[in-house]
PADREN-719239 format. One record per residue: residue in three letters; x, y, z negated of N, C-alpha, C in turn. Coordinates in steps of 0.001 Angstrom, whole numbers, plus 500000, padded with zeros to 6 digits. Example, Ala and Ser with C-alpha at 12.3 -4.5 7.8 and 13.67 -1.06 7.14 Angstrom:
2
ALA513190494310492200512300495500492200513200496700492200
SER512850497750492920513670498940492860512900500030492130
***
This chain:
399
UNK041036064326173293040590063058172686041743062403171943
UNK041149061964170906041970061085170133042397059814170036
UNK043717059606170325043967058078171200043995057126170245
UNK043346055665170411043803055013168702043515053146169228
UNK042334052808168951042398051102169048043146050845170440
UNK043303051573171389044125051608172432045694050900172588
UNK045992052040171272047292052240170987047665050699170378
UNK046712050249169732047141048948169004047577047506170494
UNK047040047965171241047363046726172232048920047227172760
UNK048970048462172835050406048879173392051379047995172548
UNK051175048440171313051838048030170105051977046761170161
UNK051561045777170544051186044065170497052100044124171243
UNK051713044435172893052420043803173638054265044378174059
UNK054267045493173417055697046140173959056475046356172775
UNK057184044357172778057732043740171614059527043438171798
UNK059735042988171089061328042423171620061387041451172806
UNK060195040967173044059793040513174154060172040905175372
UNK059277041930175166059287042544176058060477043522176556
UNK060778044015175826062068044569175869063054043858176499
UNK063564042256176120064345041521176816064219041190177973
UNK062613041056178496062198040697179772062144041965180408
UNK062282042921180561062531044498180891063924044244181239
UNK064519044319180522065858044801180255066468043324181449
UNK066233042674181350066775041453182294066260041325184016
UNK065104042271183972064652042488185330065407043729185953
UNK065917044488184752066460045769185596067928045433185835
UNK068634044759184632070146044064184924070366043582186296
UNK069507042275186585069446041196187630068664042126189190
UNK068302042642188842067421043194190292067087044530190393
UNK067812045519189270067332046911189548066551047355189716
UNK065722048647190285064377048824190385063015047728191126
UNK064005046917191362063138046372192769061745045456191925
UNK061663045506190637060270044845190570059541045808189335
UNK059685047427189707058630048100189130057351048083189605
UNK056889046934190925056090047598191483055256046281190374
UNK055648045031189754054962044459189293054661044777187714
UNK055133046043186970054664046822186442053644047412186363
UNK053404048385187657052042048859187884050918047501187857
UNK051271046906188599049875045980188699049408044887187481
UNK050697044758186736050172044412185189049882045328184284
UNK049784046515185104049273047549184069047635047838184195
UNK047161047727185496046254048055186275045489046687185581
UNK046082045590186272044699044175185405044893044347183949
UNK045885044568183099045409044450181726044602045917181275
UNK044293047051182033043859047985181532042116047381182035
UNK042219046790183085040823046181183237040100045035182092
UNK041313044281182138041023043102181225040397043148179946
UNK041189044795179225040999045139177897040052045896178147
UNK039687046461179167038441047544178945037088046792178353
UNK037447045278179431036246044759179596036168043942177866
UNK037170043576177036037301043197175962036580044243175079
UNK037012045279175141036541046345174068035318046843174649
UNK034529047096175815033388047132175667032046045996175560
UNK032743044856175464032361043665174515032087043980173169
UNK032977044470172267033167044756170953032416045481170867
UNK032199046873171386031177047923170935030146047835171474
UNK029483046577172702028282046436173162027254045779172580
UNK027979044222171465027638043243170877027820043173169800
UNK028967044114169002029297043978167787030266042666167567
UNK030356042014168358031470040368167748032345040788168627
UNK033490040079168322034705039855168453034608038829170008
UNK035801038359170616035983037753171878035683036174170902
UNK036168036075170194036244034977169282034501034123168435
UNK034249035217168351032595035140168053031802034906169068
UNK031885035643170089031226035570171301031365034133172343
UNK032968033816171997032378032128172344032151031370171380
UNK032213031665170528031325030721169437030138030716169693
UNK029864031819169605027937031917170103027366031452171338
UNK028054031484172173027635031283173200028355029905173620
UNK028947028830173446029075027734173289027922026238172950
UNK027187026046173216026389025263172305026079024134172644
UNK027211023053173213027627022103172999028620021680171774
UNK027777020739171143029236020762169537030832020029170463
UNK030521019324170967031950018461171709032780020180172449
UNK032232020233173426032972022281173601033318022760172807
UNK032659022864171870032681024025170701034110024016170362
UNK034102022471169921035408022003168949036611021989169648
UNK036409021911170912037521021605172164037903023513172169
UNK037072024431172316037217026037172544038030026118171259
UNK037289025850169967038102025762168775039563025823168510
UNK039609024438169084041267024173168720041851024393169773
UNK041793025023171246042234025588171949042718027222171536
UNK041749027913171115041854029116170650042947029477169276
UNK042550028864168626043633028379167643044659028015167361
UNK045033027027168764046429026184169147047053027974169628
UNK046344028420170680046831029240171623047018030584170432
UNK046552030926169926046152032234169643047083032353168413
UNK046056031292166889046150031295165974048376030645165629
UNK047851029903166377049589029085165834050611030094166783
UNK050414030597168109051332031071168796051411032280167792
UNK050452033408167461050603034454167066052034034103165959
UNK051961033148164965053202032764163941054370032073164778
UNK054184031737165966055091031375166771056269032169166815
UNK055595033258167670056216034927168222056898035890166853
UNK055574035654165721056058035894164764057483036195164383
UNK057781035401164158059328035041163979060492035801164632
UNK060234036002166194061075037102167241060450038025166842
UNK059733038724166431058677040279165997059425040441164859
UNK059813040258163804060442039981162642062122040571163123
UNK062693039215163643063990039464163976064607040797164476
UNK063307040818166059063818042100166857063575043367165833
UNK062824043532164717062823044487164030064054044501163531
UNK064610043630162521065778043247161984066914043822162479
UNK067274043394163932068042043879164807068584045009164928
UNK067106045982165030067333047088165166067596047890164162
UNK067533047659162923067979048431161654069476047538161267
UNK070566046478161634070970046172161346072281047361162392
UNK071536047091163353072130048356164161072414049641163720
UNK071242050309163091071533051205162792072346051452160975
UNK072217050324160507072888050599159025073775049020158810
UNK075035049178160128076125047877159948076445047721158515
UNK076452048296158104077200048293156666076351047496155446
UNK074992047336155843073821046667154424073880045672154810
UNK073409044874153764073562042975154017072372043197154670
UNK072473042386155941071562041970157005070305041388156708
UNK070280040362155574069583039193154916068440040012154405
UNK068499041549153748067679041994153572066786042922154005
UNK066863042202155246065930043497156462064549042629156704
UNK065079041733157205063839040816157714062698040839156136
UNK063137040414155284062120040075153980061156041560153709
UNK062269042163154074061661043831153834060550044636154582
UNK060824043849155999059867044124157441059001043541157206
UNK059060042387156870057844041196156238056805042204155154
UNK057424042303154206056447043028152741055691044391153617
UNK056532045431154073055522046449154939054676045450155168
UNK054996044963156795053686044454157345052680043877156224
UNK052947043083155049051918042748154401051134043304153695
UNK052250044538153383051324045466152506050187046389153048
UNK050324046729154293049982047341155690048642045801155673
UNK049100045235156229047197043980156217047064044044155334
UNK047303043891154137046604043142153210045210044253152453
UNK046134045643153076045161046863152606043676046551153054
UNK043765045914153986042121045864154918041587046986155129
UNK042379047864155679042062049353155851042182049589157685
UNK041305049449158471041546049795160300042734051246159733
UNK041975051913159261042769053619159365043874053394159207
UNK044328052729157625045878052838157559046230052310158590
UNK046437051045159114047105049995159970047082050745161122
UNK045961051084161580045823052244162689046944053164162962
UNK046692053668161912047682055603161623049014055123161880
UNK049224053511160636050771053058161101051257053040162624
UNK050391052458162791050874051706164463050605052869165351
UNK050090054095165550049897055245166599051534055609166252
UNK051394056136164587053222056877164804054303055917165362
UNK054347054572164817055384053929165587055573054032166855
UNK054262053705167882054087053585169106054940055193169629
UNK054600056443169225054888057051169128056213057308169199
UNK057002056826168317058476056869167912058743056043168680
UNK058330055233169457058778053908170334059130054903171665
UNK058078055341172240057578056415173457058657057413173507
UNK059033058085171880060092058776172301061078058391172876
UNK061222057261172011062779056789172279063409056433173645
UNK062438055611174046062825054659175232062700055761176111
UNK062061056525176053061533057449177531063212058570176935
UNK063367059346175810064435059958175751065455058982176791
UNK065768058069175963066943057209176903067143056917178055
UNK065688056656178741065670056995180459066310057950180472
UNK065548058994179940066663060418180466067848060788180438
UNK068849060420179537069793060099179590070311059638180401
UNK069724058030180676069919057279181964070557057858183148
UNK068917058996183533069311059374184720069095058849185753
UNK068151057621185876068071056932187406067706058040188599
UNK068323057800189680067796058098190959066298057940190862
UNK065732059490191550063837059493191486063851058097192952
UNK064720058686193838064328058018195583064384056450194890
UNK064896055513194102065149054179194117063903053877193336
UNK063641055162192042063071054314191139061313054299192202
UNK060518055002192687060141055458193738059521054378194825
UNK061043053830194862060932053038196024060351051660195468
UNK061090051400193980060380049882192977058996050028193453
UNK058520050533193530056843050570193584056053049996194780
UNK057385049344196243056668049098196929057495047151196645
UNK056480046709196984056469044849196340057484044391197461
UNK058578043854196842059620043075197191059618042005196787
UNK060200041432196706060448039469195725062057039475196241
UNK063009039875195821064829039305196222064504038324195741
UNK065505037720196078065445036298195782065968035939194487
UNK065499034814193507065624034117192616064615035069191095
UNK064434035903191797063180036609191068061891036481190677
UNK061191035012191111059935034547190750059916034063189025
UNK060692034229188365060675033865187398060200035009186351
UNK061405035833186611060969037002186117060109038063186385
UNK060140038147187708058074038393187929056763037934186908
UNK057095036497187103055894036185186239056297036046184802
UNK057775036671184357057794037072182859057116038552182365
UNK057617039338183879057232040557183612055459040961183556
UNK054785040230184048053118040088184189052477039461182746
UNK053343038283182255052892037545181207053121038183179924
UNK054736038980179950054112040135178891053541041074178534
UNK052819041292179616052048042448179449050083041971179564
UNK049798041164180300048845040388180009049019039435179016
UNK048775039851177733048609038890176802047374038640175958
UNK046730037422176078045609036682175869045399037197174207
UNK046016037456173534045572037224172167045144039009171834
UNK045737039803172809045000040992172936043951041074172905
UNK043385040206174148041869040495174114041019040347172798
UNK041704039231172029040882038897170607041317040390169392
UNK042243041028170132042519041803168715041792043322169166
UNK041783043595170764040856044729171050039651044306170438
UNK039177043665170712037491043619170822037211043210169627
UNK037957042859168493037870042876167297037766044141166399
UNK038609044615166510039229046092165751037815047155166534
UNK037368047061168011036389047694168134034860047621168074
UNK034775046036167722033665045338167007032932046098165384
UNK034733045913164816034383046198163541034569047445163015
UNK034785048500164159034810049773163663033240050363164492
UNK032897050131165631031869050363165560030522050209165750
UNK030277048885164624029301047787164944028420048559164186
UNK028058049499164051027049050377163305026659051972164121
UNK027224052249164988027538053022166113026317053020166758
UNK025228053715167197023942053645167641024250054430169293
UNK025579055176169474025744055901170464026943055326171347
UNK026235054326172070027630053187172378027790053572174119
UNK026797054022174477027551054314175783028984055762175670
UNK028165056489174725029587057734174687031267056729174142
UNK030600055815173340031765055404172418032507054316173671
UNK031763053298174722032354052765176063033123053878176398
UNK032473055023176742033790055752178196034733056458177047
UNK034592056584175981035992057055175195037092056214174637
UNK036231054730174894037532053621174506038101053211176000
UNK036855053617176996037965053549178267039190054182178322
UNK038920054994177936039860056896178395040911056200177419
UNK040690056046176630041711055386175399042106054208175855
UNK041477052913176623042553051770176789043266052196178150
UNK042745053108178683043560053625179992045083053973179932
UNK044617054887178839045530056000178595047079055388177688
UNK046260054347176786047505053381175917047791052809176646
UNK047318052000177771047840050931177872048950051332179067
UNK048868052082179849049575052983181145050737053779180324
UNK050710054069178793051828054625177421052977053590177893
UNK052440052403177801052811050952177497053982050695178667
UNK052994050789179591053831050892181425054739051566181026
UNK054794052500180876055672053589180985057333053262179868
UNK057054053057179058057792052395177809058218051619178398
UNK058029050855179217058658049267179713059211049878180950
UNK058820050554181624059566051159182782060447051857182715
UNK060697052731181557062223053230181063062847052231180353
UNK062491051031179748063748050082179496064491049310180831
UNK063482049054181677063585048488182987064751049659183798
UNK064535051108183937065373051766184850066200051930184133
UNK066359052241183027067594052210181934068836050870182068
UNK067879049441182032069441048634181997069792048423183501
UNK068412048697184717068862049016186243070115050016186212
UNK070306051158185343071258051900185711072677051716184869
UNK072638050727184270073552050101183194073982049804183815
UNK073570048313184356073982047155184287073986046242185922
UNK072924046927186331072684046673188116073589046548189276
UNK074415045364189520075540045531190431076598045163189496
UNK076532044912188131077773045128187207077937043282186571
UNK079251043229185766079110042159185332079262042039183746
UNK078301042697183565078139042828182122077140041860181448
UNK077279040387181437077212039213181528075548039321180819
UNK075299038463179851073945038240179901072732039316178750
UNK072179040151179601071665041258178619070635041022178184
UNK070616041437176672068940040826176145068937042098175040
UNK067701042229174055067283042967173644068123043336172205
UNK068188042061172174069731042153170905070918043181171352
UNK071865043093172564072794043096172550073035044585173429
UNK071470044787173975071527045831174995071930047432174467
UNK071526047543173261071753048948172554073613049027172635
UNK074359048010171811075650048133172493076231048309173825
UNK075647047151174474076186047661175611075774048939176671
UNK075097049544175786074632051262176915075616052087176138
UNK076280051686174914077012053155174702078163053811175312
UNK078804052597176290079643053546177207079430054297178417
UNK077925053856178593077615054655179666076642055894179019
UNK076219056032177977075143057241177270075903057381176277
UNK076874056881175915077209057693174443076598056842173427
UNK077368056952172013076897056877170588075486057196170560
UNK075016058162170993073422058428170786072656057566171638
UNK072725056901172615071964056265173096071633054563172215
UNK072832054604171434073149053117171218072290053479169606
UNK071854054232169017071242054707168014069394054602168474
UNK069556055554169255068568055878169797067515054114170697
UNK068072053575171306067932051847171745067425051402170025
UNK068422051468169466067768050538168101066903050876167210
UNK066706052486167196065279052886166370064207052252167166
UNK064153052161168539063424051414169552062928050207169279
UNK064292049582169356063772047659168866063208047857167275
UNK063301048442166609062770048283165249061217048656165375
UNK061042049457166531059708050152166290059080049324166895
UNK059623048540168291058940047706169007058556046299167986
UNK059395045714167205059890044442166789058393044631165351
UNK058362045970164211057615046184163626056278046335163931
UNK056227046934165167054409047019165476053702045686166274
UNK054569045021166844054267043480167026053990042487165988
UNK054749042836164784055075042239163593054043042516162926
UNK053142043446162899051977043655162350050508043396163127
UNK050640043714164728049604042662165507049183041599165771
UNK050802040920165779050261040064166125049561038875164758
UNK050189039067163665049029038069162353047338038774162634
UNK047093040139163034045764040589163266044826039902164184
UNK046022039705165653045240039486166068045224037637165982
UNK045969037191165556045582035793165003044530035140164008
UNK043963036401163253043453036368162471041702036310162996
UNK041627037273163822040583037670164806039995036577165151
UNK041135035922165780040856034493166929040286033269165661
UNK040978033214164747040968032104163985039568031901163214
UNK039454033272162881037957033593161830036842033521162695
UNK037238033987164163036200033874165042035496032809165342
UNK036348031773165377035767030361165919035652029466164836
UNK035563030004163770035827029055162340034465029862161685
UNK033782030565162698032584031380161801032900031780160772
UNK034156032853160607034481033196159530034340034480159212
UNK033850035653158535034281037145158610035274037687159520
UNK035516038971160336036187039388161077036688040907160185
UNK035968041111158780036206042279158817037775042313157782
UNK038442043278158051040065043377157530039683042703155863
UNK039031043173155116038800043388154051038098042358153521
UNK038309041028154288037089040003153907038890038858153084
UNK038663037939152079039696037208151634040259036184153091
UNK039384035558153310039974034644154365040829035217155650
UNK040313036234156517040733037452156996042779037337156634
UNK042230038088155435044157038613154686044979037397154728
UNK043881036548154159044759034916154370045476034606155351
UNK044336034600156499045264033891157698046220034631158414
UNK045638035896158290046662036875158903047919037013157762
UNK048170036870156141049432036530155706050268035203156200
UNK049111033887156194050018032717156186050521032899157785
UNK050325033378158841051168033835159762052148034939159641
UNK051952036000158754052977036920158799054501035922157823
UNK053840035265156727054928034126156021055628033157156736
UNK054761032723157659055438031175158737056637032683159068
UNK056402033053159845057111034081161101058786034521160091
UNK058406035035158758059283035020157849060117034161157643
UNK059734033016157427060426032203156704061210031401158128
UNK060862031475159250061720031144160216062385032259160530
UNK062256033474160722063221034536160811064009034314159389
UNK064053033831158231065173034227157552065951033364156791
UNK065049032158157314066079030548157130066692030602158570
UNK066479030965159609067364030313160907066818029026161370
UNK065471029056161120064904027891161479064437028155163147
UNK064408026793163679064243026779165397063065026874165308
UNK062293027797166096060657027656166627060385027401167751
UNK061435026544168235061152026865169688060217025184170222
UNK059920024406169458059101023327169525057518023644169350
UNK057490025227168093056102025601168038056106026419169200
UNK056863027198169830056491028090170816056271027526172182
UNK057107026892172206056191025717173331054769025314173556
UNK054928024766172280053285024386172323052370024961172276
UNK052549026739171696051982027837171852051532028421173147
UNK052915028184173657052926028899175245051864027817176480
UNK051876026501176043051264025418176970049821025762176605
UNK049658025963175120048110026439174932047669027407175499
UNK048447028534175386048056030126176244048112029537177697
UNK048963028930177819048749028744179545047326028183180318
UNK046857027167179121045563026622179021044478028320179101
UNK044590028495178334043270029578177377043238030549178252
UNK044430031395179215044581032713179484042989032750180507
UNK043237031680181656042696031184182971041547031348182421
UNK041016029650181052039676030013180799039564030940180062
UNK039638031824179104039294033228178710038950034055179521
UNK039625034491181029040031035572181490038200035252182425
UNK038212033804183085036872033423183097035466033939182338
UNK035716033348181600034372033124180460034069035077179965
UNK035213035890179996035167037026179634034325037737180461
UNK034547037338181997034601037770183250032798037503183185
UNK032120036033183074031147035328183093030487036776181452
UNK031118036407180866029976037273179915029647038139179683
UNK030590039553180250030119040640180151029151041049181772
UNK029382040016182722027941040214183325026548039638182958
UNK026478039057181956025482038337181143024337039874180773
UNK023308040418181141022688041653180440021875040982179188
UNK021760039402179408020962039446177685022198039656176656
UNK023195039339176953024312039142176288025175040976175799
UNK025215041677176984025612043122177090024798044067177448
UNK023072043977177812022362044732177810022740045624179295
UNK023085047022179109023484048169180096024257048143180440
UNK025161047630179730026645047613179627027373046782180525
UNK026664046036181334027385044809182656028221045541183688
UNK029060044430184109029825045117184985029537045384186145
UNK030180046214187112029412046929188368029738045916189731
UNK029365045807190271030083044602191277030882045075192021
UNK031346046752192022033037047028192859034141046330191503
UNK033578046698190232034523046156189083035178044496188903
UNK033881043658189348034443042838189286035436042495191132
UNK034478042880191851035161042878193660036633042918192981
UNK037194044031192238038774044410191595039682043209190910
UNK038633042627190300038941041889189734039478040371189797
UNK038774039782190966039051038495191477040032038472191571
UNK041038039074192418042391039062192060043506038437191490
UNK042992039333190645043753039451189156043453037886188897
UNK042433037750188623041553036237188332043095034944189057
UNK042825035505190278043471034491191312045253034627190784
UNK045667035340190527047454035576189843047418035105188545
UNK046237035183188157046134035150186588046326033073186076
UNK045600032754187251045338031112187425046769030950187852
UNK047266031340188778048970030895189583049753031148188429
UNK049710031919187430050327032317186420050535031500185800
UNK049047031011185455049015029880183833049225028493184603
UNK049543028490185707049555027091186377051208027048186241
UNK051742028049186976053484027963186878053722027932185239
UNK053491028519184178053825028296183524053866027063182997
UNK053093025932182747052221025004182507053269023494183214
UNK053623024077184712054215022856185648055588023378184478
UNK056719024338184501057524024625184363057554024130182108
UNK056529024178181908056824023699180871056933022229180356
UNK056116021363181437056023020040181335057692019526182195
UNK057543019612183405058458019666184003060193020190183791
***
């Protein structure tokens, strides 16, 4: 089988982001919180299943679907500019680090070119890449990157070299102390809310004409299984990688910028090459999701077209790929919009993860397609971390 809208959530979420929040869990605490890996791998492979067989059950988007199903106008407008605050403005938020961490990583690899002209350059791909309104191209792009991402990071584990018995042992749930933070960094990047709007979009609109939708459900399972566990895996060799760096050491504060240097005395010149084709691949395929999936969210609740190829569509998904630009390459602070981004997602994740939960057991709504009641039994859970999640975030941002 052929792996593909899958691949695009990998791509979203395993960003410079992520990479830094990896790379800072394995510095500070070594293997000891792979085990919260697996289990943000496990709810977002649920989360998204249940997103994308939305898309191919109903034909709309996550974004459409509460539009439609909303029908109070006072709600409506409140879901609106929630979705929007959260989705639409954060996506140009992040923007900006998606941009950079690309930047980064080619500045790495070619010290010698003026710097100034990386970011503008990462920018035009990605636009030229949306603006095509083509799923295939954007698609095809983002499988090889992901791809070239997969090599890399997983080559460099190997290199690495971690101990099997330690890494092994991450898997059974610890908390050392002063680690609640980065726990729930390591969960929050990988459950990310604006996914759900860009799965169930991209599989809305590829196969809302599809008459054979139960075969096309268990092959986008097999496919969000299979990407999104790619994803795990990618983040778990940056994680045992700076564990075997940096773990016990005082190699002061490691982030996604700075980490490719500091592995080359322990891997060599090739590793420190090899790290930055990484951040470029990670930093570029974020850089192109995330205006998509902003775009998704925005058109959705604005009753607008969802399909790539519609004008408004290219619009919103450029004037976010431009915001994200123009603060990556003035040096402008975003960190007043990302705030307010992050307080919105903290809002939206809880009710989304809800209302998602509420509608695909709906059968006028999904027909055959409802969920099984061991699926959701799995699920409460998640539900219940998912709320403690957006609540800590939320106190910690006001506070």
């Amino acid at each position: 089988m052929r792996l593909g809208p899958g691949l695009l959530v990998t791509a979203a979420f395993i960003g410079p982001g992520t990479i830094t929040t990896a790379s800072v869990a394995g510095a500070n605490f070594g293997f000891a919180l792979i085990w919260t890996l697996l289990f943000s791998v496990i709810a977002t492979i649920l989360l998204q299943s249940m997103a994308a067989r939305l898309g191919v059950a109903t034909g709309k988007d996550l974004a459409q679907a509460l539009r439609a199903h909303i029908h109070t106008p006072v709600l409506k407008v409140l879901a609106s500019f929630l979705v929007i605050s959260a989705i639409g403005v954060g996506s140009a938020a992040y923007e900006a680090g998606n941009l950079s961490g690309a930047s980064m990583g080619l500045i790495k690899i070619f010290p010698t070119i003026n710097a100034q002209i990386w970011t503008p350059l990462i920018a035009f791909i990605s636009a030229l890449l949306l603006y095509s309104g083509k799923h295939k191209v954007v698609e095809n792009a983002l499988i090889l990157l992901v791809i070239l991402m997969s090599l890399v990071f997983i080559s460099t584990l190997v290199m690495a070299a971690p101990p099997i018995s330690q890494v092994l042992a991450g898997f059974i749930p610890t908390m050392p102390e002063g680690s609640v933070t980065t726990v729930l960094a390591l969960i929050g990047t990988t459950i990310v809310p604006y996914n759900l709007f860009l799965h169930s979009g991209v599989l809305a609109a590829k196969y809302n004409n599809n008459s054979d939708k139960r075969k096309i459900i268990k092959q986008t399972n097999i496919d969000t299984s299979l990407s999104i566990t790619l994803g795990g895996v990618i983040t778990l060799a940056i994680l045992s990688t700076a564990s075997v760096a940096f773990y016990g050491t005082d190699a002061g504060k490691v982030s996604a910028a700075n980490m490719a240097v500091q592995l080359e005395p322990l891997l060599g010149g090739a590793a420190h090459y090899f790290f930055a084709i990484g951040l470029f691949a990670a930093g570029l395929t974020s850089a192109i999701t995330a205006p998509l999936a902003g775009a998704y969210a925005v058109c959705g609740m604005l009753g607008w077209s969802n399909k790539m190829q519609s004008s408004r569509f290219k619009s919103v998904a450029l004037v976010i790929l431009l915001f994200g630009a123009a603060v990556a390459s003035l040096g402008l602070d975003p960190v007043a919009v990302i705030i307010f981004a992050q307080a919105a997602n903290g809002l939206l994740l809880p009710i989304i993860t809800v209302y998602l939960l509420w509608l695909v057991n709906q059968k006028a709504v999904m027909g055959n397609y409802t969920n099984s009641v061991l699926l959701n039994l799995i699920t409460v859970p998640i539900l219940l971390l998912i709320f403690g999640l957006s609540s800590y975030k939320l106190i910690s941002l006001i506070f």
